[in-house]
N, CA, C and O atoms as a MOPAC input file, in Angstrom:
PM7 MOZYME 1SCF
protein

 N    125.35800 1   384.69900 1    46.85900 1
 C    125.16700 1   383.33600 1    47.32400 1
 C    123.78300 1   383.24600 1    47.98100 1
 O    123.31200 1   384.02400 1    48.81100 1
 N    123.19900 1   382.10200 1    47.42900 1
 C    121.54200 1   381.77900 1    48.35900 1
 C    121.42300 1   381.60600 1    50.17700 1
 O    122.39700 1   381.46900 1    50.91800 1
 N    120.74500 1   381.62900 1    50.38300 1
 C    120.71700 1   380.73100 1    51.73800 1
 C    121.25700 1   379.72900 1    52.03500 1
 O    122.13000 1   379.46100 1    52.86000 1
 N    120.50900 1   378.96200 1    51.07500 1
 C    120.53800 1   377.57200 1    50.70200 1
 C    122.00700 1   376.76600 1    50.86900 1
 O    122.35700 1   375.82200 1    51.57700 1
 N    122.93400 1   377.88900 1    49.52400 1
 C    123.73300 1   377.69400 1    49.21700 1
 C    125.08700 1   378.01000 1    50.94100 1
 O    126.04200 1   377.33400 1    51.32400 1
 N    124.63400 1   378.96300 1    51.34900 1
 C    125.17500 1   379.64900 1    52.46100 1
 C    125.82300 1   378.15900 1    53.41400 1
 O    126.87800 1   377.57400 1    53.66100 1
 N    123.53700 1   378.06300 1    53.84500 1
 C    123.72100 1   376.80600 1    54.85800 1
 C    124.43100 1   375.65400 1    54.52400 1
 O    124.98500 1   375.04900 1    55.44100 1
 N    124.55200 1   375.07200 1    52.93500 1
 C    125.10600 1   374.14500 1    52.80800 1
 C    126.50300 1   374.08800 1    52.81500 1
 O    127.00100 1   372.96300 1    52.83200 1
 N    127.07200 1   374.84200 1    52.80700 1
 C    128.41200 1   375.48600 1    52.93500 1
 C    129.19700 1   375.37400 1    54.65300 1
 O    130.30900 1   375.20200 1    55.15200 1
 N    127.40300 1   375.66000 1    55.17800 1
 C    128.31300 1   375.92700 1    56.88500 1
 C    127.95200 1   374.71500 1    57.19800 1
 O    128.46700 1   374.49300 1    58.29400 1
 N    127.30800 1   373.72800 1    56.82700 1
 C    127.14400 1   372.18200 1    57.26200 1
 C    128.43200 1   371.57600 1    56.36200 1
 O    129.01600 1   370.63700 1    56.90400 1
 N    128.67800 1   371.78300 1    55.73100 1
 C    130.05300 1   371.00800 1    55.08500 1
 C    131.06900 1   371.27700 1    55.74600 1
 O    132.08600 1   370.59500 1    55.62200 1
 N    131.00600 1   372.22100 1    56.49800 1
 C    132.19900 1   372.73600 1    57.56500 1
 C    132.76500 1   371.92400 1    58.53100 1
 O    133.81700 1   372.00000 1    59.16500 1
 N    131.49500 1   370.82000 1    58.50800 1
 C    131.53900 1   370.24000 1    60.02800 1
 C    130.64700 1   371.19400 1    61.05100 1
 O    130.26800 1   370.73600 1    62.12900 1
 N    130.39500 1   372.30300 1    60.71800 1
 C    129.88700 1   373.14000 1    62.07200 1
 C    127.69100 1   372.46100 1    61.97700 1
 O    126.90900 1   372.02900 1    61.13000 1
 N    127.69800 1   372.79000 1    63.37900 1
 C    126.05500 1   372.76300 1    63.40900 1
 C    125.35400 1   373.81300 1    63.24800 1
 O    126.03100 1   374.83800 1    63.15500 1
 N    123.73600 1   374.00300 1    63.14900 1
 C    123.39400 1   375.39300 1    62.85200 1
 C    121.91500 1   375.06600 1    63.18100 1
 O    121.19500 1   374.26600 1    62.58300 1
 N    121.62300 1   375.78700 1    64.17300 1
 C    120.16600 1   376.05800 1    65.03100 1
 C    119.30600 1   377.45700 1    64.14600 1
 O    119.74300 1   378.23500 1    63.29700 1
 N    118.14800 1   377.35800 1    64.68500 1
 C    117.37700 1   378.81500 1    63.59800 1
 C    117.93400 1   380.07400 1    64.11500 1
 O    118.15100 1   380.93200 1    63.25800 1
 N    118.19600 1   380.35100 1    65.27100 1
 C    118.83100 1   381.58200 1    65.71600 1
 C    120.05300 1   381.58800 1    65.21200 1
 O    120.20200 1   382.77400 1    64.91500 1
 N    121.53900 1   380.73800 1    64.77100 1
 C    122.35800 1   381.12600 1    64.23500 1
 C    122.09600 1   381.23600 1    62.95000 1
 O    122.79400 1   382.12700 1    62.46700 1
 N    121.31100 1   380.66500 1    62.06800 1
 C    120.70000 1   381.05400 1    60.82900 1
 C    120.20600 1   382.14600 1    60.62100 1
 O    120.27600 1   382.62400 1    59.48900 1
 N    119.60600 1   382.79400 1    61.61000 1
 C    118.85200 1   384.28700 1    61.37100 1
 C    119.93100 1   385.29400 1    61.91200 1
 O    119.64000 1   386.47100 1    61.70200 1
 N    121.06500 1   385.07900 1    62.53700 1
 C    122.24800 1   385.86100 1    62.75900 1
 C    123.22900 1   385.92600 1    61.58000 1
 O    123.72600 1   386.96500 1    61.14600 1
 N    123.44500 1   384.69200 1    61.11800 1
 C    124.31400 1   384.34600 1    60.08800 1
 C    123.98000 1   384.49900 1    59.13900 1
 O    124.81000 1   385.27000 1    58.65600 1
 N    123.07200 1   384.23700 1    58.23300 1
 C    122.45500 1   384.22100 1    57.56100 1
 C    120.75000 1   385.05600 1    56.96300 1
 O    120.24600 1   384.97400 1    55.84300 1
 N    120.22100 1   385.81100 1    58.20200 1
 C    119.33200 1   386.69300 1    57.49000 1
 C    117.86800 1   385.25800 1    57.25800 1
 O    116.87900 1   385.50400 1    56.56700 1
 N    118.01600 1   384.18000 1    57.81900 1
 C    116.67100 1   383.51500 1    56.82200 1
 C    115.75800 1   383.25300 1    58.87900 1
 O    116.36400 1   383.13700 1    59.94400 1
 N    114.55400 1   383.25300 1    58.68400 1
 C    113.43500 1   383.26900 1    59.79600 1
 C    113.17600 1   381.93000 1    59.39800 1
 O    112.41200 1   381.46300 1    60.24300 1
 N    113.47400 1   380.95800 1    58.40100 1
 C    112.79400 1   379.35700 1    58.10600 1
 C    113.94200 1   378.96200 1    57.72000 1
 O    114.15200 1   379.10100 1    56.51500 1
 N    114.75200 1   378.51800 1    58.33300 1
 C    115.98000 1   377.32500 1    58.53100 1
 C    115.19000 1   375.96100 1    58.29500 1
 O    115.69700 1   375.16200 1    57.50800 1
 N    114.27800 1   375.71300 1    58.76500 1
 C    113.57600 1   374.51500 1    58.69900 1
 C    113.21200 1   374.26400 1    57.03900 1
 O    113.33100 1   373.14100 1    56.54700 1
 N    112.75400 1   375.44000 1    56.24100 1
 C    112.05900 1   375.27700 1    54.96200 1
 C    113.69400 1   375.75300 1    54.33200 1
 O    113.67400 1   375.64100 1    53.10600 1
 N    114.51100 1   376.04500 1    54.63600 1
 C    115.92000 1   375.56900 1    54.14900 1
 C    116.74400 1   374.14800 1    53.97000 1
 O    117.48500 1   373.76800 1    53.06300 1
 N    116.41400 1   373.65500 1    54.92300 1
 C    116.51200 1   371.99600 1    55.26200 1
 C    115.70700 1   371.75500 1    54.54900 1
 O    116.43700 1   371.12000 1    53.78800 1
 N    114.42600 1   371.68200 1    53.92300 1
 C    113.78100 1   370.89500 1    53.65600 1
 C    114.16400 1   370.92200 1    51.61200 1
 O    114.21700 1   370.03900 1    50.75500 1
 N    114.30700 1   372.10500 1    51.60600 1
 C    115.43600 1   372.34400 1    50.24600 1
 C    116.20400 1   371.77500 1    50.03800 1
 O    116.21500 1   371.12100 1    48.99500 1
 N    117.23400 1   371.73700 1    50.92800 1
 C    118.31500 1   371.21500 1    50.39100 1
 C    118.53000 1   369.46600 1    50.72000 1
 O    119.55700 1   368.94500 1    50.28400 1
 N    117.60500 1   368.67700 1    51.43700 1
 C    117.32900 1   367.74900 1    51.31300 1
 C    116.67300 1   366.96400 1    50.21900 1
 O    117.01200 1   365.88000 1    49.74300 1
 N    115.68300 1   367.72200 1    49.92700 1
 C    114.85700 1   367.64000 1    48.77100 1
 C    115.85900 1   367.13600 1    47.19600 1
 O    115.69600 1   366.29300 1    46.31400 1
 N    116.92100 1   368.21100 1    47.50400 1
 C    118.31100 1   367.89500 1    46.72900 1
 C    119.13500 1   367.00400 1    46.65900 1
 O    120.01200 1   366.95900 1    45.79700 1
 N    118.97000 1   366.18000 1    47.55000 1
 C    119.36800 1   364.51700 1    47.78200 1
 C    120.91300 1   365.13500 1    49.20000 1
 O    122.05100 1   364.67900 1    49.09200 1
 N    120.65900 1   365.81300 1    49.95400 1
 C    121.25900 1   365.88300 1    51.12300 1
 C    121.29100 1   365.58600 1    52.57000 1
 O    120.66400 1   366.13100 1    53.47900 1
 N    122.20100 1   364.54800 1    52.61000 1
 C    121.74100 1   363.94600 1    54.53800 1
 C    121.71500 1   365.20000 1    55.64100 1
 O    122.76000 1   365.76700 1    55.96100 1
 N    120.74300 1   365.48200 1    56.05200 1
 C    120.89100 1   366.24600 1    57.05900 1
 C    119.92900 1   365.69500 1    58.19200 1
 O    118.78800 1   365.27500 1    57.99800 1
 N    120.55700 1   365.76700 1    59.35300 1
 C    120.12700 1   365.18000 1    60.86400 1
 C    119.50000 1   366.34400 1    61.74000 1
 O    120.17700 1   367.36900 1    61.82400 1
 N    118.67800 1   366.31700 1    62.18700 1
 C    118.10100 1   367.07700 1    63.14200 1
 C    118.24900 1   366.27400 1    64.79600 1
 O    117.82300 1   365.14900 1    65.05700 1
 N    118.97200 1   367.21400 1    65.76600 1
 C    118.90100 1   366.73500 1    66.55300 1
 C    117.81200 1   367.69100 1    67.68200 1
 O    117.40500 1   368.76600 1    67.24000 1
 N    117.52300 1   367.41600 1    68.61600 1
 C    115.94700 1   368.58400 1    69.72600 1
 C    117.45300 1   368.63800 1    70.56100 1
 O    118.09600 1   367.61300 1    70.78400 1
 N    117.90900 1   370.02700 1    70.98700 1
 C    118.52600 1   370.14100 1    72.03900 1
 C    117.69600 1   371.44600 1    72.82100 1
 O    116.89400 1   372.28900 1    72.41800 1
 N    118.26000 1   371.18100 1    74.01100 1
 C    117.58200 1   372.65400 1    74.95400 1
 C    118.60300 1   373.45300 1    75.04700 1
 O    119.82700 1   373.32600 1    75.04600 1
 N    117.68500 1   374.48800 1    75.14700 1
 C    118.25500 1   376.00600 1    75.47000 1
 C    117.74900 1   376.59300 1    76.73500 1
 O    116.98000 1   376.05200 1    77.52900 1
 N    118.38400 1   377.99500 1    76.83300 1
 C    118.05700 1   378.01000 1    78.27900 1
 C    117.05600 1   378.49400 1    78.90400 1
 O    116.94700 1   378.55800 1    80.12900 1
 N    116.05500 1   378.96200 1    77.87300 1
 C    114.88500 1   378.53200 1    79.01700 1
 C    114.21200 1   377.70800 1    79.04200 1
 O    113.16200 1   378.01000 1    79.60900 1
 N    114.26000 1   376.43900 1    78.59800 1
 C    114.00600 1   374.96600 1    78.98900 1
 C    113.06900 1   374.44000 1    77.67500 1
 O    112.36200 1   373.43400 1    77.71600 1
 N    113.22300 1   375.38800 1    76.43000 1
 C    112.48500 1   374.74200 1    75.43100 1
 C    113.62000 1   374.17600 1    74.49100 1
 O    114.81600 1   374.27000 1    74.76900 1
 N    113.14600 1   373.60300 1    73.40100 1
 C    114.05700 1   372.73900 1    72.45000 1
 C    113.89000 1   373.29000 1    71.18000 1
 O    112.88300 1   373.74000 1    70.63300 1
 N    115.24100 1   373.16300 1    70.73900 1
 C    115.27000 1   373.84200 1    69.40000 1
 C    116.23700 1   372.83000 1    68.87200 1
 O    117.23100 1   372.40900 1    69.46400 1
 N    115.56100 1   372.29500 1    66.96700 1
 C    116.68500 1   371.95800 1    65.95700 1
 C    118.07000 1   372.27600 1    66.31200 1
 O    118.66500 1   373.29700 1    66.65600 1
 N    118.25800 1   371.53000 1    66.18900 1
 C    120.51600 1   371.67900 1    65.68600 1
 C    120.84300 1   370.71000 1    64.33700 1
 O    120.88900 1   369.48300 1    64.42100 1
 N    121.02000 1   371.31100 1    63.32800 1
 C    121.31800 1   370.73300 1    62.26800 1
 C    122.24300 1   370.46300 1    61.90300 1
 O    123.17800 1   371.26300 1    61.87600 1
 N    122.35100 1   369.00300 1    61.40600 1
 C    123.99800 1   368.87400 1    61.12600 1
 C    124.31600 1   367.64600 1    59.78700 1
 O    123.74200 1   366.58500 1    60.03200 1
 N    124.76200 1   367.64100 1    59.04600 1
 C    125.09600 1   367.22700 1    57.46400 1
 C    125.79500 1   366.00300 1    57.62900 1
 O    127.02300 1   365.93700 1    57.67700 1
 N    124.86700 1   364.83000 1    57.73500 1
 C    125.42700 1   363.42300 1    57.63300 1
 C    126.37200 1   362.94500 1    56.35700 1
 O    125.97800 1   362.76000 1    55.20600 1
 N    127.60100 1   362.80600 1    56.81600 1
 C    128.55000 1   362.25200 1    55.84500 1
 C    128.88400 1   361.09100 1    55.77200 1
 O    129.53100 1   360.52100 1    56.65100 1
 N    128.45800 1   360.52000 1    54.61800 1
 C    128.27600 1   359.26000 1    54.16700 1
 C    129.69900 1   358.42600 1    53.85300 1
 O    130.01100 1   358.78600 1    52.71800 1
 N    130.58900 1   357.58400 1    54.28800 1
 C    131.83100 1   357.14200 1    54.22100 1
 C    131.79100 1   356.56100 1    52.58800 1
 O    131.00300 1   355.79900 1    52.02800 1
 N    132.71200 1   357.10500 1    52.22100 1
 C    132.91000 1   356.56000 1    50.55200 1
 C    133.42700 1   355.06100 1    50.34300 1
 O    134.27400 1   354.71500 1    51.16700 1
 N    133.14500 1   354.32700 1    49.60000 1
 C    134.18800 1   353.24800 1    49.38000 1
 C    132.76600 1   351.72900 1    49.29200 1
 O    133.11800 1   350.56300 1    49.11400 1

């Protein structure tokens, strides 16, 4: 399985995913140039800036689901 394929998998979960759980989970150092893949692919994904604890901000990514109907 790709990265790609990985991350899109753990955003369909419902779960969120920052670059440090990507490089734990997943093995990839550019979560960002992952997003930008699988968007590219026609996929909603939201970036939100949250802080961490030593007071800088990091991505939290999370897979906008579009209501059917």
């Amino acid at each position: 399985m790709s990265q790609c394929q990985a991350i899109l998998q753990h955003l369909e979960s419902g779960e969120t995913l920052t670059p440090l759980q990507a490089f734990n989970l997943y093995g990839t150092l550019a979560l960002h140039s992952r997003i930008a893949e699988l968007r590219k692919r026609g996929h909603l994904i939201d970036c939100d800036l949250i802080a961490v604890l030593n007071g800088k901000h990091v991505g939290c990514y999370s897979l906008i689901k579009v209501p059917y109907g």
